[in-house]
C-alpha positions in Angstrom: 61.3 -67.0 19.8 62.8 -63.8 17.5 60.3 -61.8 18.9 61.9 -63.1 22.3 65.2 -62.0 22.1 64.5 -58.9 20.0 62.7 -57.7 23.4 65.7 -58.6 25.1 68.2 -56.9 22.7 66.1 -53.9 23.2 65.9 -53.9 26.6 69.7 -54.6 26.8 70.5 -51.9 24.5 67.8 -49.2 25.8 69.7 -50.5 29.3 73.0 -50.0 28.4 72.1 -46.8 26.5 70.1 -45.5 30.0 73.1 -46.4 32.2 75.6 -44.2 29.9 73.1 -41.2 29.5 73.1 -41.9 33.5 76.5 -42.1 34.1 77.3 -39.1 31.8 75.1 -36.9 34.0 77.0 -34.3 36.5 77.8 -35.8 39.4 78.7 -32.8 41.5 76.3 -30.0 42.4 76.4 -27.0 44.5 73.4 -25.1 46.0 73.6 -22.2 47.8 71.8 -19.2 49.7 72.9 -16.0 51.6 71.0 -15.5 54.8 71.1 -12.0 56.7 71.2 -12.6 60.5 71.2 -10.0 63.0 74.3 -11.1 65.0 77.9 -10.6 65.2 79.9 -13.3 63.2 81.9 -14.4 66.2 77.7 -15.6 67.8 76.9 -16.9 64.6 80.3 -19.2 64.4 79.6 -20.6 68.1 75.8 -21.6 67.1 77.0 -23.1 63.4 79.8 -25.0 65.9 77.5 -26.4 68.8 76.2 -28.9 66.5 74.4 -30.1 69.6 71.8 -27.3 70.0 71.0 -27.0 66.5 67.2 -28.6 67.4 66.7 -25.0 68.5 66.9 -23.4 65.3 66.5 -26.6 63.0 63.1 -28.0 64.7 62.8 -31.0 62.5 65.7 -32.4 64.1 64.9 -34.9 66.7 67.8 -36.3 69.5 68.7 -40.2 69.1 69.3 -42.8 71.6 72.7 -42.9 70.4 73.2 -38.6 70.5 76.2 -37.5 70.4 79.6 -39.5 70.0 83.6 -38.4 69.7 83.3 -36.2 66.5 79.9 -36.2 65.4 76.1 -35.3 66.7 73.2 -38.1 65.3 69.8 -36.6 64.6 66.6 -37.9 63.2 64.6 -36.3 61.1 61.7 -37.7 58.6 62.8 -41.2 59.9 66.5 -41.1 58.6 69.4 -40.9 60.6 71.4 -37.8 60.0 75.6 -37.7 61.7 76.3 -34.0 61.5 80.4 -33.3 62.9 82.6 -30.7 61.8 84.7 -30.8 58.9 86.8 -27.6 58.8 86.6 -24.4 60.1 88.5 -21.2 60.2 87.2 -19.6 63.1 85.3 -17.2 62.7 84.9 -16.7 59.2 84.7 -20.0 57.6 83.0 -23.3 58.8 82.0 -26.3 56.9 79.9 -29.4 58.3 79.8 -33.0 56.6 76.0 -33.8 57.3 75.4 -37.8 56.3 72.1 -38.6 55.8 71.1 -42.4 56.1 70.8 -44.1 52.6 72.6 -40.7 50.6 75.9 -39.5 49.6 78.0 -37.0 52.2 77.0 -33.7 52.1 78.8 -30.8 52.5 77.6 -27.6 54.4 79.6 -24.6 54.2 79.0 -21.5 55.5 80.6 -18.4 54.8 80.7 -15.3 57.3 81.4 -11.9 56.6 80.4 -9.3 59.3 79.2 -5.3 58.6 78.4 -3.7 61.6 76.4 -5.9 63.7 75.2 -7.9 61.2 76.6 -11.0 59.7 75.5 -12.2 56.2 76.2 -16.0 55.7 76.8 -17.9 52.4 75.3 -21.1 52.8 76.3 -23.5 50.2 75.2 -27.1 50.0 77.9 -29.4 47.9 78.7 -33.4 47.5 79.2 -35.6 44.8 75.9 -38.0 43.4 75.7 -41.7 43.1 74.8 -43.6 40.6 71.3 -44.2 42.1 70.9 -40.3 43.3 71.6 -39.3 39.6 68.3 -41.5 38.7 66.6 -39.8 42.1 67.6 -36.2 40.3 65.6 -37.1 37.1 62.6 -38.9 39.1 62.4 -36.7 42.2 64.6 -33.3 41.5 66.9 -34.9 44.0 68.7 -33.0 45.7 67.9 -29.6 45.5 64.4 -29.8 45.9 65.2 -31.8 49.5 68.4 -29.4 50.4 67.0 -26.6 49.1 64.0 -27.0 52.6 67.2 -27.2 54.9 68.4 -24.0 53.3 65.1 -22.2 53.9 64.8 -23.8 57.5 68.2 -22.3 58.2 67.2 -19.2 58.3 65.8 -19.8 61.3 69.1 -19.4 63.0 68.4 -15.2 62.8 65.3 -15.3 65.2 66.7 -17.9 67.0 70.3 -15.8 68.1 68.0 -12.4 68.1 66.5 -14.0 70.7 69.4 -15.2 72.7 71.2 -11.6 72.0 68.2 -10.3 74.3 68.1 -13.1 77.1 69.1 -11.8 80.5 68.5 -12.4 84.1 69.1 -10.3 87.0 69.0 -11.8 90.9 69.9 -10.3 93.9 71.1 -12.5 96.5 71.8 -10.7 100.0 73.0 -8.1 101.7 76.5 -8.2 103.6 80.2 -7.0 104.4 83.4 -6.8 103.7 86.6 -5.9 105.4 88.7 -3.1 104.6 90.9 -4.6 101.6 93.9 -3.6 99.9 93.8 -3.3 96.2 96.3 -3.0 93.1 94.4 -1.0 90.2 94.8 0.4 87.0 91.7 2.1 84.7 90.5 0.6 81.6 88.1 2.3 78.9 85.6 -0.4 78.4 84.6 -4.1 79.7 85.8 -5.9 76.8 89.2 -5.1 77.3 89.4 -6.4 80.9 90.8 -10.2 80.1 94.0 -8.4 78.4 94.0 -5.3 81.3 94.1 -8.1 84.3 97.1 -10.4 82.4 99.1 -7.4 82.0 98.4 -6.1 85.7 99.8 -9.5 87.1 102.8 -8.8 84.8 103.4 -5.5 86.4 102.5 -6.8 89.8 105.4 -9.6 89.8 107.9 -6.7 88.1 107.6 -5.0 91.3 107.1 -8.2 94.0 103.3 -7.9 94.8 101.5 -11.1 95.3 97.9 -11.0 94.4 95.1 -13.1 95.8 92.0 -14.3 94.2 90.6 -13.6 91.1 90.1 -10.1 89.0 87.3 -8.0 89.2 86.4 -4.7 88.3 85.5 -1.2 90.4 82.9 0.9 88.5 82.6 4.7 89.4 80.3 6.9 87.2 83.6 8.4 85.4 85.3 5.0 84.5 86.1 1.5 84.9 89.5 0.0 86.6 90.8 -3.7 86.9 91.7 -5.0 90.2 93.7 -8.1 92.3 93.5 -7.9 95.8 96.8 -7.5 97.5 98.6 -8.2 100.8 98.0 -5.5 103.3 101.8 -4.7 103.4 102.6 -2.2 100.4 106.0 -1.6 99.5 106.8 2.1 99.2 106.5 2.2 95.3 107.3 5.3 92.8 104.0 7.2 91.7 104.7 6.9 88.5 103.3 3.4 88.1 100.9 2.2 85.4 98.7 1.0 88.6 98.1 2.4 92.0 97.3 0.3 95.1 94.5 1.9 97.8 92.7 1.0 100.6 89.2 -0.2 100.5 87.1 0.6 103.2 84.9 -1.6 105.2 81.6 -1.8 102.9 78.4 -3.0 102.9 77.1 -4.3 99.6 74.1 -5.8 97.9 75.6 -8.6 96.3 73.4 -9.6 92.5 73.9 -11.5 89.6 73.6 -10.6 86.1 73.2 -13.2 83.1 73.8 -11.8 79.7 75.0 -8.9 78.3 76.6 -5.5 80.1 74.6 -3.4 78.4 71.9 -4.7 81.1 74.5 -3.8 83.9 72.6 -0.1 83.9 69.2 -2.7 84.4 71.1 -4.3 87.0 72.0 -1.9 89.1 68.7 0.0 88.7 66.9 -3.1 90.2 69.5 -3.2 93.3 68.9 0.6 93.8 65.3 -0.1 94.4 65.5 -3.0 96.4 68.2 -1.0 98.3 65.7 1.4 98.5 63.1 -0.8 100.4 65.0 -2.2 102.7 66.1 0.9 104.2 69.0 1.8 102.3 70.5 4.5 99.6 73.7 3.4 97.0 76.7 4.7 98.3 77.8 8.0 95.8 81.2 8.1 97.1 82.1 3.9 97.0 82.9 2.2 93.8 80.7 -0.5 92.8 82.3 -4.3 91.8 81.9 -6.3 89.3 83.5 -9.9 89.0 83.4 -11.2 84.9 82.6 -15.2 86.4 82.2 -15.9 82.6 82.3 -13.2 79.8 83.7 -13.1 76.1 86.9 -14.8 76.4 84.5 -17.8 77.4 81.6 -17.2 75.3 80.6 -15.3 72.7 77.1 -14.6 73.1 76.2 -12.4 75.3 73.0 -14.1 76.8 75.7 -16.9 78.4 77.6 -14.2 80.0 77.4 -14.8 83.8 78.6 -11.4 86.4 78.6 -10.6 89.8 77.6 -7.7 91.4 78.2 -5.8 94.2 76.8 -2.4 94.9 78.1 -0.7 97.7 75.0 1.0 99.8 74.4 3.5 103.2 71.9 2.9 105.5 69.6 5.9 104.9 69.6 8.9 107.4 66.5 8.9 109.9 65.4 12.1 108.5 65.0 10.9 104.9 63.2 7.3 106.2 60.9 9.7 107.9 60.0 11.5 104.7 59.9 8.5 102.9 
């Protein structure tokens, strides 16, 4: 019978003595990782945000029955559950995640952007606070780093995953047609990214001076430069030259009308691939006629390129007889 309970007093004791070295144990913990990924930070921010696609870079992640809800996007991986919503951003430097795995603790996953040239290095860091029983998983199973420390390495993925959307593009050329003579209000712009803020202050200077435009923006491309253009009403006020814009006359055209997905450094592509269907068909790009391009979707939508959506038309001359003979 002493023997009895001096077994138990040592168990008790050796138990209470376990569950204070236990609860005397760190309960926060912080790993982290930079990861160099060849995007800009604005691309990386979007993907880190779309919590929904991140089965393309994160493949162990499987879609539930139950996939997406109000805040937060439920995965499964390794047969657990894992919610995965944002927790605070600051676009498009800063964005943190809270990631719950089924039967753990929150974690948080932060991820720090900081952008030189086009490439974006991110400081991942993985941070929460252990139970009780995840204290006793650290001893037994190096819980958690050696489990987080896989989803840091399996990040990485994210750089091949947006090198490859950077480079996805399509290019389709729909038909061949007219359009009328059109009158146009115009001003130049230097490059295609500053188009959204060009066409918001050329409807500014349009109402100054009692213009009404129709439709939406689009842009006339020569080989010199680029300008942003409304269509207007055919009656023109008589207006002072000195205008930041000037309003013309279109002619009647005919154009080969093509789309463009992704970027506009493949507009070059593009337009290369509608000179040689032109080409085939009988007919030569117009040298004198600007060509048009309509931004459906561009970077105040999107900031990836590859989701980037244009439409072209390239204005084009039926060939002489002379040159289809030679040809």
């Amino acid at each position: 019978m002493k023997i009895l309970k001096y077994l138990l007093t040592l168990f008790l004791i050796s138990g209470a003595i376990f569950f204070v070295f236990i609860s005397n144990l760190e309960s926060s913990y912080a790993i982290h990782k930079s990861i160099g990924i060849s995007a800009p930070k604005e691309v990386v921010f979007e993907a880190l945000q779309n919590t929904k696609d991140w089965n393309l870079w994160l493949p162990n992640l499987k879609k539930t029955s139950q996939y997406t809800d109000t805040n937060n996007v439920h995965w499964r991986a390794n047969n657990r559950l894992i919610t995965v919503g944002v927790h605070k951003q600051n676009t498009p430097s800063f964005i943190e995640h809270q990631i719950k795995i089924e039967g753990h603790s929150p974690i948080n996953s932060s991820w720090e952007l900081s952008q030189e040239h086009s490439q974006t290095t991110a400081k991942v860091t993985l941070h929460g606070q252990l139970s009780f029983w995840e204290k006793i998983l650290s001893l037994w199973k190096g819980y958690p780093n050696k489990q987080l420390s896989s989803y840091l390495e399996a990040s990485t993925n994210i750089n091949n995953y947006l090198e490859q959307q950077m480079n996805v593009h399509s290019i389709k050329i729909k038909n061949i047609g007219n359009q009328p003579e059109q009158w146009i209000i115009s001003t130049a712009i230097t490059s295609l990214s500053i188009a959204d803020s060009a066409a918001e202050k050329l409807v500014l200077l349009a109402k100054q001076d009692s213009l009404i435009l129709q439709k939406s923006p689009f842009i006339l491309s020569t080989k010199e430069n680029y300008h942003i253009a409304y269509l207007t009403t055919s009656v023109v006020p008589d207006l002072p030259i000195d205008k930041e814009y000037q309003i013309r006359k279109l002619p009647n055209t005919t154009y080969v009308n093509a789309t463009l997905k992704g970027g506009y450094t493949y507009l070059p592509k593009a337009i290369k691939e509608v000179e040689n269907y032109a080409q085939k068909t009988g007919y030569k790009i117009s040298e004198t006629l600007p060509l048009k391009l309509q931004l459906v979707k561009g970077e105040k939508d999107t900031k990836n390129p590859a989701n980037w959506f244009t439409e072209i038309w390239i204005p084009i001359e039926q060939k002489s007889i002379e040159s289809l003979t030679a040809n």
